[in-house]
C-alpha positions as semicolon CSV with decimal commas, in nm:
position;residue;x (nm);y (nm);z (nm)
1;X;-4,286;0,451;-2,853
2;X;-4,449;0,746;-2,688
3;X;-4,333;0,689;-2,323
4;X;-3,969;0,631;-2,497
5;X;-4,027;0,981;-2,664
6;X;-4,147;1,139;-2,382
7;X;-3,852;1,074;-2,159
8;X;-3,602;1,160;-2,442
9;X;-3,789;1,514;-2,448
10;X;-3,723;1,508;-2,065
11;X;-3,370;1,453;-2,031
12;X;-3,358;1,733;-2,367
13;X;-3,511;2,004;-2,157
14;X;-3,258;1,849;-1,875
15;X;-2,966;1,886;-2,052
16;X;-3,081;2,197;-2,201
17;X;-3,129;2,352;-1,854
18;X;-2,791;2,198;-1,708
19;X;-2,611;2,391;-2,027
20;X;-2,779;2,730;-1,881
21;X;-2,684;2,695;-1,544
22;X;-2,326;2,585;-1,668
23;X;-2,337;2,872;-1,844
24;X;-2,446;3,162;-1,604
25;X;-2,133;3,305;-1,382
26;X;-2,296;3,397;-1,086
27;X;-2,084;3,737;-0,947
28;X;-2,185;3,606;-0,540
29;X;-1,944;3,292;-0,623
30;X;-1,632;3,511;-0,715
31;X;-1,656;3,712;-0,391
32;X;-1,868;4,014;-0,507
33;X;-2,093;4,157;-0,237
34;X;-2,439;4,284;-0,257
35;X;-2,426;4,445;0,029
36;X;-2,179;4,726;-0,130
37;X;-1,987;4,663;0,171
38;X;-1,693;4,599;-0,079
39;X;-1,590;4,701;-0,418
40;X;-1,657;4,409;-0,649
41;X;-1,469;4,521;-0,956
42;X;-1,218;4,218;-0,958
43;X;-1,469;3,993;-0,856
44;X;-1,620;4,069;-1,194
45;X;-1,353;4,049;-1,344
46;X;-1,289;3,703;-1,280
47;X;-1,682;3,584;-1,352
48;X;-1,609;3,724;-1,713
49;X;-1,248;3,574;-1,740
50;X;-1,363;3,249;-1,643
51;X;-1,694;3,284;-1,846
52;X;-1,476;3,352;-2,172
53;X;-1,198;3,060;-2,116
54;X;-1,531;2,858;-2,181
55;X;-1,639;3,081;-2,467
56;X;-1,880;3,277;-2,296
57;X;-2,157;3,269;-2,064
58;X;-2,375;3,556;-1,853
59;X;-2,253;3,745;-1,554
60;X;-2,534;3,735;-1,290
61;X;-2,621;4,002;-1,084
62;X;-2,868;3,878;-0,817
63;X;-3,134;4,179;-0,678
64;X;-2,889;4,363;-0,424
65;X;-2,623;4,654;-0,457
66;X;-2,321;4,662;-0,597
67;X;-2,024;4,890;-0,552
68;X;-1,813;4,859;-0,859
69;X;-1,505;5,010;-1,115
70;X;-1,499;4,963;-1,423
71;X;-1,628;4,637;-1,616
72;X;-1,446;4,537;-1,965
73;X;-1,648;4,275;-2,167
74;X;-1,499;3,999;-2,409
75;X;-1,636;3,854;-2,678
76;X;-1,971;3,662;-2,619
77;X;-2,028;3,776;-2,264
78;X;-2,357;3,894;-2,167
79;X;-2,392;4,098;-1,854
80;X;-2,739;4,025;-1,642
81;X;-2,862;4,270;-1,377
82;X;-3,163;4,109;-1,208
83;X;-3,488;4,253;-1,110
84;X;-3,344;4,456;-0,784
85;X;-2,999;4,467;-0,829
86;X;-2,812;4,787;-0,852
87;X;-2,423;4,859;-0,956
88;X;-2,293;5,173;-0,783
89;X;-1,993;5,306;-1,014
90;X;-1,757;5,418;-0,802
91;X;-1,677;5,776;-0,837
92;X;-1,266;5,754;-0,751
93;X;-1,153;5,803;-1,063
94;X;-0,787;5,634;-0,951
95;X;-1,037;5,301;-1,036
96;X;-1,075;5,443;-1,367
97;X;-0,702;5,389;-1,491
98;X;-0,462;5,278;-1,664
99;X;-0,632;5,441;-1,952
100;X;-0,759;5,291;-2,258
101;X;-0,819;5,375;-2,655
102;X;-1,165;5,551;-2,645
103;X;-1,316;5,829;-2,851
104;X;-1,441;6,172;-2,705
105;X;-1,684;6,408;-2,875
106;X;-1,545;6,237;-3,210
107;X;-1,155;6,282;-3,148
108;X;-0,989;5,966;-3,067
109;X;-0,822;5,956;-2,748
110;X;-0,645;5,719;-2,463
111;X;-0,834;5,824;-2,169
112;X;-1,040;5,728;-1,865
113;X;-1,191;5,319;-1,905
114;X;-1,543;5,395;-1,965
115;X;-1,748;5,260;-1,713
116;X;-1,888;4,925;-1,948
117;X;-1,598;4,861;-2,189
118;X;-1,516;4,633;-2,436
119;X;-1,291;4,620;-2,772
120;X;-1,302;4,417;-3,063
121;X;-1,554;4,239;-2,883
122;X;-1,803;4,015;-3,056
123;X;-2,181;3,880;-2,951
124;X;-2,204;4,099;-2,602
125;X;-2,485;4,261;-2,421
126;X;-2,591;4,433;-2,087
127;X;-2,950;4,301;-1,992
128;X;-3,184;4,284;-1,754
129;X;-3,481;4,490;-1,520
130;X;-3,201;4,643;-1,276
131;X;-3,065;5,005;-1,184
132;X;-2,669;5,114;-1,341
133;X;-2,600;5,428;-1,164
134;X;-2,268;5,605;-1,234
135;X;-2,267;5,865;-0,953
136;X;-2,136;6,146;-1,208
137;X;-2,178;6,435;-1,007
138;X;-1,814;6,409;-0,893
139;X;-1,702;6,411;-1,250
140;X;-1,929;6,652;-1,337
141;X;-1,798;6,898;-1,046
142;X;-1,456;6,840;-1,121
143;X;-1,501;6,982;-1,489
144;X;-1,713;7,266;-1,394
145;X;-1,449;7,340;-1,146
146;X;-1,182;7,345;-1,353
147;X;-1,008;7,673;-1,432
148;X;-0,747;7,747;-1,688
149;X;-0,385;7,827;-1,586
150;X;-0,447;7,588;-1,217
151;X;-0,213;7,309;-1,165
152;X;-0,272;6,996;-1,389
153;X;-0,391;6,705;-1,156
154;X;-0,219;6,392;-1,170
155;X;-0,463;6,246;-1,430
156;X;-0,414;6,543;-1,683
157;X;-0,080;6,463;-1,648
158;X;-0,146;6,070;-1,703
159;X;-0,384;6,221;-1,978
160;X;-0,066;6,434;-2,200
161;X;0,126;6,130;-2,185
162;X;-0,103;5,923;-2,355
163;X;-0,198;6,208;-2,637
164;X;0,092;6,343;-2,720
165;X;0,041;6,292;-3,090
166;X;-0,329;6,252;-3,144
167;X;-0,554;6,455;-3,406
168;X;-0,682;6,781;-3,266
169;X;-0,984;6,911;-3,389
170;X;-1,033;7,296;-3,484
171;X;-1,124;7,406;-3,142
172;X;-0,867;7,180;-2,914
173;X;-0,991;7,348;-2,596
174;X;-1,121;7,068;-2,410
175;X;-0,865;6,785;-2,565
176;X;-0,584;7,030;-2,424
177;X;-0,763;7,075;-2,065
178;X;-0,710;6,688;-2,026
179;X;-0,954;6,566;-1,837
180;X;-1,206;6,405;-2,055
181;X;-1,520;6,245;-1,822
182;X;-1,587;5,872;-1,915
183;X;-1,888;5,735;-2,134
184;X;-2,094;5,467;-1,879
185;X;-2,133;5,264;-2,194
186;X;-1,853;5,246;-2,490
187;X;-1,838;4,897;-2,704
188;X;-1,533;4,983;-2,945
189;X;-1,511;4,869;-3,278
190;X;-1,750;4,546;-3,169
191;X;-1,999;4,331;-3,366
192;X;-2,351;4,194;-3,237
193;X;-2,413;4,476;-2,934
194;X;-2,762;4,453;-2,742
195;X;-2,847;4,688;-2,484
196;X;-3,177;4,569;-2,338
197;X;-3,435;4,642;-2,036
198;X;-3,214;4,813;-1,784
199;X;-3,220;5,152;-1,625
200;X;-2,943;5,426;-1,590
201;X;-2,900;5,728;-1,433
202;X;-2,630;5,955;-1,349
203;X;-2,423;5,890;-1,658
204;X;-2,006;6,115;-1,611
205;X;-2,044;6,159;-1,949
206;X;-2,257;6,023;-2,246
207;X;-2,431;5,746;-2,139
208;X;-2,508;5,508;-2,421
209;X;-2,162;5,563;-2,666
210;X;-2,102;5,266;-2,944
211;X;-1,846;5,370;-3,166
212;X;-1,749;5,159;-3,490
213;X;-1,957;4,910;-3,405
214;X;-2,160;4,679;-3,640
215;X;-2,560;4,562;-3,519
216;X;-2,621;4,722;-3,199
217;X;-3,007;4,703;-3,107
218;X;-3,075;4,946;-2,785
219;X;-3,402;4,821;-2,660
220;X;-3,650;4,930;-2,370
221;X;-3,371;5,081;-2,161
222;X;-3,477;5,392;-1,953
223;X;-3,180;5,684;-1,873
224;X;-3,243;5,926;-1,657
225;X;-2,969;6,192;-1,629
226;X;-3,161;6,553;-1,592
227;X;-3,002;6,840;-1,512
228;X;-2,640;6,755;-1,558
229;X;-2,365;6,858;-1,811
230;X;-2,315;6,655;-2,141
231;X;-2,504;6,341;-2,025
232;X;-2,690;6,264;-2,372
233;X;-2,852;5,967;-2,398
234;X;-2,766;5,716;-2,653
235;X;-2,486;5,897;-2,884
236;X;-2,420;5,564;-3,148
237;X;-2,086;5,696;-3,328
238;X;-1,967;5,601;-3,707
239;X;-2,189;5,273;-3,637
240;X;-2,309;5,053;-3,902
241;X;-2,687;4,922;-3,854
242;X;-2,800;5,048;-3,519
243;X;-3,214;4,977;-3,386
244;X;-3,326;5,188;-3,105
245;X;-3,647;5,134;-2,995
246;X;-3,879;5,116;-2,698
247;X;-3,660;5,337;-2,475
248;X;-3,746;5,645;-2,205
249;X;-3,464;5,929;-2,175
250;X;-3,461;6,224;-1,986
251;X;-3,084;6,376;-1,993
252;X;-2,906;6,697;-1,984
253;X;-2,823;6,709;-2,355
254;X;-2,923;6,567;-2,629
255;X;-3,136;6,255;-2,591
256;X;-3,019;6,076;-2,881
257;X;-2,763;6,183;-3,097
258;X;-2,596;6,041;-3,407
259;X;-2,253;6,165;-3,497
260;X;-1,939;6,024;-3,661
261;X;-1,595;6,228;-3,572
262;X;-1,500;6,619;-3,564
263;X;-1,324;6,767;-3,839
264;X;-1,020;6,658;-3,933
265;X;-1,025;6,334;-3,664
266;X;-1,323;6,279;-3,802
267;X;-1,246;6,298;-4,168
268;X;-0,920;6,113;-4,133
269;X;-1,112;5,797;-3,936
270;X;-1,328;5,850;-4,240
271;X;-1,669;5,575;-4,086
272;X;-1,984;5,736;-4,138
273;X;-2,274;5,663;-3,946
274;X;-2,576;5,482;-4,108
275;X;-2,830;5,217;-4,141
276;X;-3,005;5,335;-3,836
277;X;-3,367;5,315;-3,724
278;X;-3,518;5,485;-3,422
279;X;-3,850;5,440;-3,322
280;X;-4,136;5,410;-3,020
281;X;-3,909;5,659;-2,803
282;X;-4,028;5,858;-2,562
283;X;-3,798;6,222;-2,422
284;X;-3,864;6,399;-2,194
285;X;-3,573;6,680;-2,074
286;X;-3,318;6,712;-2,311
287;X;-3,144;6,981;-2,533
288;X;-3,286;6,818;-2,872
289;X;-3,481;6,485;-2,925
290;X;-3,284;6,330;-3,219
291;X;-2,944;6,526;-3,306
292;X;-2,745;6,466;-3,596
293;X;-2,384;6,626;-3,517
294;X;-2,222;6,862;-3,474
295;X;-1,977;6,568;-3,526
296;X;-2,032;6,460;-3,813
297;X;-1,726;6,444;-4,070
298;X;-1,744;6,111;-4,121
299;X;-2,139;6,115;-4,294
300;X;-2,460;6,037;-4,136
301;X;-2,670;5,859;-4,399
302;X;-2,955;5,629;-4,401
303;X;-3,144;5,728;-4,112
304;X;-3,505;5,666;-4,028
305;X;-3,676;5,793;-3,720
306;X;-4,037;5,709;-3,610
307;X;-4,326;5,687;-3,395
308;X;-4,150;5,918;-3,093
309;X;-4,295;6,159;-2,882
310;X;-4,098;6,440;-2,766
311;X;-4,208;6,660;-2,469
312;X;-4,045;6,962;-2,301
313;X;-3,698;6,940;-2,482
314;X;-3,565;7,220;-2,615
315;X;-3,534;7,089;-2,984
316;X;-3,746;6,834;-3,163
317;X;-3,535;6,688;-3,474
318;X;-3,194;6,951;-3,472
319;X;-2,935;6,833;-3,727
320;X;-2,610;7,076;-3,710
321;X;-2,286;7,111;-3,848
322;X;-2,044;7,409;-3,940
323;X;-1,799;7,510;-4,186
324;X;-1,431;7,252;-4,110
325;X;-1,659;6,956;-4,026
326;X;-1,701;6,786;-4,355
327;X;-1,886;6,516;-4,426
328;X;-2,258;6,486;-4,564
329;X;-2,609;6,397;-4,402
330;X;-2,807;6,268;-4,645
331;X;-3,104;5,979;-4,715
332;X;-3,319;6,084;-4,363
333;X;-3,657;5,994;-4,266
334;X;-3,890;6,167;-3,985
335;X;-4,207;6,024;-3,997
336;X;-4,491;5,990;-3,728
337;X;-4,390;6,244;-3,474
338;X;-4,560;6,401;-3,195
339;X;-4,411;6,737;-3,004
340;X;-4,524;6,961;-2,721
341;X;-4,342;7,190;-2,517
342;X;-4,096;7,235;-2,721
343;X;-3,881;7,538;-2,601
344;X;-3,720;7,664;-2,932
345;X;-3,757;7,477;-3,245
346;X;-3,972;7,149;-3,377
347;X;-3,747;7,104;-3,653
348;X;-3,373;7,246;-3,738
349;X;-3,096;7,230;-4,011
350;X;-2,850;7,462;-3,943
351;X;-2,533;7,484;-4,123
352;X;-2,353;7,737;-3,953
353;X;-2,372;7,578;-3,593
354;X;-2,060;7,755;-3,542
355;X;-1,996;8,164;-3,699
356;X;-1,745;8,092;-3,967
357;X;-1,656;8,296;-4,267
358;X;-1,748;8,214;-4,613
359;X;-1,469;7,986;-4,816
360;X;-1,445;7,789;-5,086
361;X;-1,560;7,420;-5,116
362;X;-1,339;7,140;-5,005
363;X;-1,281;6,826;-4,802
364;X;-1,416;7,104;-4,457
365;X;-1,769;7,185;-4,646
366;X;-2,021;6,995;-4,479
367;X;-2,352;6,945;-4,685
368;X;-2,731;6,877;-4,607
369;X;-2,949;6,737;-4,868
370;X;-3,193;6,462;-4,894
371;X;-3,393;6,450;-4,568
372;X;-3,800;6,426;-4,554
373;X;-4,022;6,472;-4,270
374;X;-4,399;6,387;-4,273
375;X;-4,657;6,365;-4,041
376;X;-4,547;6,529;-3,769
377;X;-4,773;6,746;-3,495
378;X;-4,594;7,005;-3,304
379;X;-4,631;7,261;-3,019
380;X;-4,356;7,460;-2,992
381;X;-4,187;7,825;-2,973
382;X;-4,014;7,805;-3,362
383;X;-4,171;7,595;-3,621
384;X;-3,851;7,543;-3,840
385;X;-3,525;7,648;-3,882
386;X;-3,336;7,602;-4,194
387;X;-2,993;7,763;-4,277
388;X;-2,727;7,640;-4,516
389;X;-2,376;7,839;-4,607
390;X;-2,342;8,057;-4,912
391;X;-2,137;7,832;-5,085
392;X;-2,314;7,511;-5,013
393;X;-2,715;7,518;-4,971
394;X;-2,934;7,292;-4,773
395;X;-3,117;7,084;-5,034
396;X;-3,348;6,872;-5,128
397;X;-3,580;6,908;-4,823
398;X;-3,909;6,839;-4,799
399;X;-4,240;6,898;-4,535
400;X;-4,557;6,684;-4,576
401;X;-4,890;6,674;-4,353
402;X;-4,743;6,886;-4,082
403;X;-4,919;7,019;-3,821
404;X;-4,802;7,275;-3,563
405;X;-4,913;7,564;-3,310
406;X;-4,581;7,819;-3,300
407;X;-4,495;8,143;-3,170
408;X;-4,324;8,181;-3,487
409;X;-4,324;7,970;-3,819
410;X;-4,022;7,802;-4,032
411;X;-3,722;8,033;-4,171
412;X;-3,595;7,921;-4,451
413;X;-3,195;8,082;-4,546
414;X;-2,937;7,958;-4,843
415;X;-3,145;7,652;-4,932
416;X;-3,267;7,531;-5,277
417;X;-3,566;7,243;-5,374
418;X;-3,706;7,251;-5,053
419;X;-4,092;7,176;-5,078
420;X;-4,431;7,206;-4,834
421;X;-4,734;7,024;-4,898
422;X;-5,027;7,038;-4,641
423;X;-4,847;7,241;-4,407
424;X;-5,034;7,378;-4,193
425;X;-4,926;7,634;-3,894
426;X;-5,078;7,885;-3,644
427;X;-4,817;8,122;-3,526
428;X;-4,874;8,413;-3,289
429;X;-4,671;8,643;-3,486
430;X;-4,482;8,615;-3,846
431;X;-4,567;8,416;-4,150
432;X;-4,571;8,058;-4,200
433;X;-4,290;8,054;-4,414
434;X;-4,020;8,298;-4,410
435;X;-3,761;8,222;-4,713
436;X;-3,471;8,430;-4,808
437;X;-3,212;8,309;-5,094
438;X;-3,384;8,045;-5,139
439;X;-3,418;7,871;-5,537
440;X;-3,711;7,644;-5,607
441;X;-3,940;7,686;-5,354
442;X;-4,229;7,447;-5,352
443;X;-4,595;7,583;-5,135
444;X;-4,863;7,340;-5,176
445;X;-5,156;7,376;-4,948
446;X;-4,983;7,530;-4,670
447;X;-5,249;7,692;-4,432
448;X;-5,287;7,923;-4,115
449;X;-5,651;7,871;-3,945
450;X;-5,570;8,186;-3,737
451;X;-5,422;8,454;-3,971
452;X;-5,278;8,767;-3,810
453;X;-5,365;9,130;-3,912
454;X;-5,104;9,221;-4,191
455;X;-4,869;8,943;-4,185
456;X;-4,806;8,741;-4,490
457;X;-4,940;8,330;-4,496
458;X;-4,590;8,304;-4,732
459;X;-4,293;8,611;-4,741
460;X;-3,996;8,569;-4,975
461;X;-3,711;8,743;-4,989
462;X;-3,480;8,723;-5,292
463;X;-3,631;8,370;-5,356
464;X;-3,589;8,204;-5,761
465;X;-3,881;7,971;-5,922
466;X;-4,089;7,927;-5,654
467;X;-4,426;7,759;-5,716
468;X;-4,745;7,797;-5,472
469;X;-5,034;7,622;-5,555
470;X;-5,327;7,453;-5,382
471;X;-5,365;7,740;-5,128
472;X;-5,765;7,848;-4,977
473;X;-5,675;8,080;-4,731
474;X;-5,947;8,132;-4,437
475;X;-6,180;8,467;-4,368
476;X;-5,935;8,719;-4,229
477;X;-5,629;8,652;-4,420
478;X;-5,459;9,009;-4,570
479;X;-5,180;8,877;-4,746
480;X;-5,106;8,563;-4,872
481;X;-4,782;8,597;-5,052
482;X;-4,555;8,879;-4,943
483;X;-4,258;8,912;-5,266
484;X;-3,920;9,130;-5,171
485;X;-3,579;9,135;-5,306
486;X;-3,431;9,221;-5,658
487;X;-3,310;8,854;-5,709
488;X;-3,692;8,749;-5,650
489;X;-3,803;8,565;-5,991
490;X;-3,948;8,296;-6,137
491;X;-4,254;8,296;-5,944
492;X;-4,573;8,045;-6,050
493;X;-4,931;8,076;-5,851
494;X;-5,152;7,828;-5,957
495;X;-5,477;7,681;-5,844
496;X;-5,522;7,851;-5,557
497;X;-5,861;7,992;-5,429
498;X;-5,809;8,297;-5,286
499;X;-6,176;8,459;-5,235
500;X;-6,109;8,518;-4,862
501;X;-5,766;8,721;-4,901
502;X;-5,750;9,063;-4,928
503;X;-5,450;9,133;-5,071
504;X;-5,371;8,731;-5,232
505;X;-4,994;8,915;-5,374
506;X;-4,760;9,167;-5,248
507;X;-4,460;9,271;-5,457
508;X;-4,213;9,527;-5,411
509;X;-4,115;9,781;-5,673
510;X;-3,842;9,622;-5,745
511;X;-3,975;9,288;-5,883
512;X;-4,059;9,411;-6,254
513;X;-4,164;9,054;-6,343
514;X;-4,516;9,049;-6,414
515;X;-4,697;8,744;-6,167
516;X;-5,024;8,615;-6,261
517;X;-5,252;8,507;-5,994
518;X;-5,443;8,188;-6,211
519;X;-5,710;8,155;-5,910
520;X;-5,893;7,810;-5,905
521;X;-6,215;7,832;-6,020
């Protein structure tokens, strides 16, 4: 009975390994070279057609190089780049037509074939330990080079054609140049994405670009695009449960950005992005670490981000918007987050990304307000930057067991409930917190360990029912609160210890509200 066992297990794990090979489309069979002695594109082509007439398989890519155009995916096709293989992405951008539905900088468009494609494709991946290089510098030199009022090339003129009657966002300027730069990787509206292992560089465009997609899980993959225009990293678009995790990026934008359509494109499209979870990232060069927006009219909500370290980007966590966007970020998590070298600021919320004049609320006020951030050590120029419109605040915001070392601390404008506890920064000049119209105000604990001569821990201007408590300022500290503005009121100072301060409060004149101090005994 166990010999009869035995071989039944055999000819299982026979079988078993017949139905992989069966199932593996190696590219070296349809005529591809890895030699990049010729271009391979429609030997791909036909490895994936005849993979999906069986109902799917993986494309092979043995170690060697690859000259290629573009590759469109079908449902349940999984792409495998070897250990040692390369694909070269041609830069002829004739390779790169006819052109297909794609979205750029959330307007959607008919434009260039992204360099991986696929549409209402279901169960697909790109895997494996090899090198995707899309040779962008062509496309990069081409838009750099273009100036207004020269002839339109042949492919702006393709480009009209195909737009005539699209959605233009507020600024049209670069939909109306016509000549929009490929993503290297754009599933459209596809379900069951993975992204896994590989290594890119030299993206045209934004490298790693889902849009309204459903479970895409971007793991371990390395991009490397420094130094070049509008190459972020892994930009996930009005997406619907997206992991990241495990990856390395170095890019000349944004690292990894989360957006979901531009103004009225965006709003009309209407697919917010959320259910995402970043974590175990590393970035390196880069305009911000994690961005949420500018585009963002659709929603970003239900975000978590986690164990990342960010070094020598400009921007830690940056979420931005601006009056005609719409939509709302809300429900965000930042937790676990280490910074250094950060060339302007750990941590940003800016509203008014774009100078706009003040107007009322409607279906073009964006809004900021449920987002937490904890744990997080910093070295950077700008602690925090906070600024919401007149007519719709930042809120709900709130700062716990930070560390940081700043040339300056966090500025706080047109924001309401927005709380510290065990905050704790050492700037080289200005106070830790800076608030101006600013309505419940929450200071628990926050600290400097090297106060400067005459500079305020806290300074509020024009700020309503604030509450600081928990404070036990060091030796050296003048001021600890700093109070200016007529609208200042409402102000609470309890439990604090302030035997080391010399002045502990500093009102102006025009505050007639008297403040007790209630020290801690």
């Amino acid at each position: 009975m166990i010999r009869i066992f035995f071989w039944a297990a055999i000819a299982l794990c026979s079988l078993s390994a017949n139905a992989i090979a069966q199932e593996t489309y190696n590219v070296l069979k349809y005529g591809a070279k890895n030699d990049s002695s010729k271009i391979a594109t429609q030997a791909i082509k036909k490895a994936i057609e005849s993979a999906a007439k069986a109902g799917g398989g993986t494309i092979y890519f043995p170690a060697g190089k690859y000259l290629t155009g573009p590759i469109h995916l079908k449902s349940n096709i999984t792409i495998f780049i070897d250990a040692g293989a390369e694909l070269h992405f041609s830069d002829n951008f004739d390779e790169y037509l006819p052109m297909v539905k794609s979205r750029y900088e959330g307007v959607d468009v008919t434009s260039f074939s992204p360099l991986f494609y696929a549409y209402k494709a279901e169960n697909i991946a790109i895997k494996g330990r090899g090198i995707i290089d899309g040779h962008g510098k062509k496309w990069w030199d081409f838009v750099e080079g273009y100036k207004e009022g020269q002839p339109r090339s042949k492919w702006q003129k393709i480009f009209d054609e195909n737009n005539k009657n699209i959605l233009l966002p507020d600024e049209a300027k670069q939909m109306k140049r016509g000549f929009l730069r490929p993503p290297f990787i754009q599933p459209m509206y596809c379900k069951n994405v993975q992204i896994e292992g590989i290594s890119i560089r030299n993206s045209p465009f934004w490298t790693v670009n889902p849009e309204f997609c459903e479970n895409v899980t971007v793991n371990g993959v390395t991009i490397n695009n420094p130094h070049s225009p509008n190459t972020d990293g892994i930009n996930p678009e009005s997406c619907n449960n997206v992991h990241i995790s495990n990856c390395h990026i170095s890019v000349g934008d944004d690292c990894i950005t989360i957006k979901s359509g531009k103004d009225k494109p965006g709003r009309a499209m209407n697919t917010p992005a959320q259910n995402y979870t970043i974590t175990n990232c590393t970035m390196l060069s880069g305009h911000g670490g994690v961005v949420i927006g500018s585009e963002m009219s659709g929603g970003v909500k239900k975000i978590a981000i986690s164990n990342c370290i960010f070094d020598g980007t400009d921007r830690g966590i940056r979420i931005k918007t601006a009056r005609g966007r719409g939509g709302v970020v809300e429900d965000i998590r930042v937790d676990n987050i280490i910074m250094k070298n950060i060339r302007e600021q750990a941590i940003v919320l800016d509203m008014q990304y774009a100078k706009t004049e003040v107007e009322p609320v409607s279906e073009r006020t964006p809004a900021f307000r449920n987002i937490h951030f904890s744990n997080i050590t910093a070295q950077t120029n700008e602690a925090g930057y906070l600024n919401g419109l007149d007519e719709m605040p930042i809120e709900n915001i709130t700062f716990n067991d930070i560390n940081m070392e700043a040339k300056t601390g966090f500025v706080i404008k047109q924001s309401r409930k927005i709380e510290f506890h065990n905050v704790e920064v050492s700037t080289q000049m200005g106070p830790v917190i800076k608030a101006e119209n600013v309505s419940y105000l929450i200071a628990n604990g926050v600290k400097a360990f090297k106060p400067l001569a005459g500079t305020p821990i806290l300074d509020f201007t024009n700020v309503k029912d604030a509450f600081v408590y928990n404070a036990f300022p060091v030796i050296g500290t003048d001021v600890y609160l700093k109070l200016k503005g007529e609208k200042t009121s409402g102000i609470t100072l309890n439990g604090n210890n302030f035997r080391n301060v010399k002045t502990p409060l500093d009102k102006d004149k025009a505050i007639a509200e008297n403040i007790s101090l209630n020290q801690a005994k």
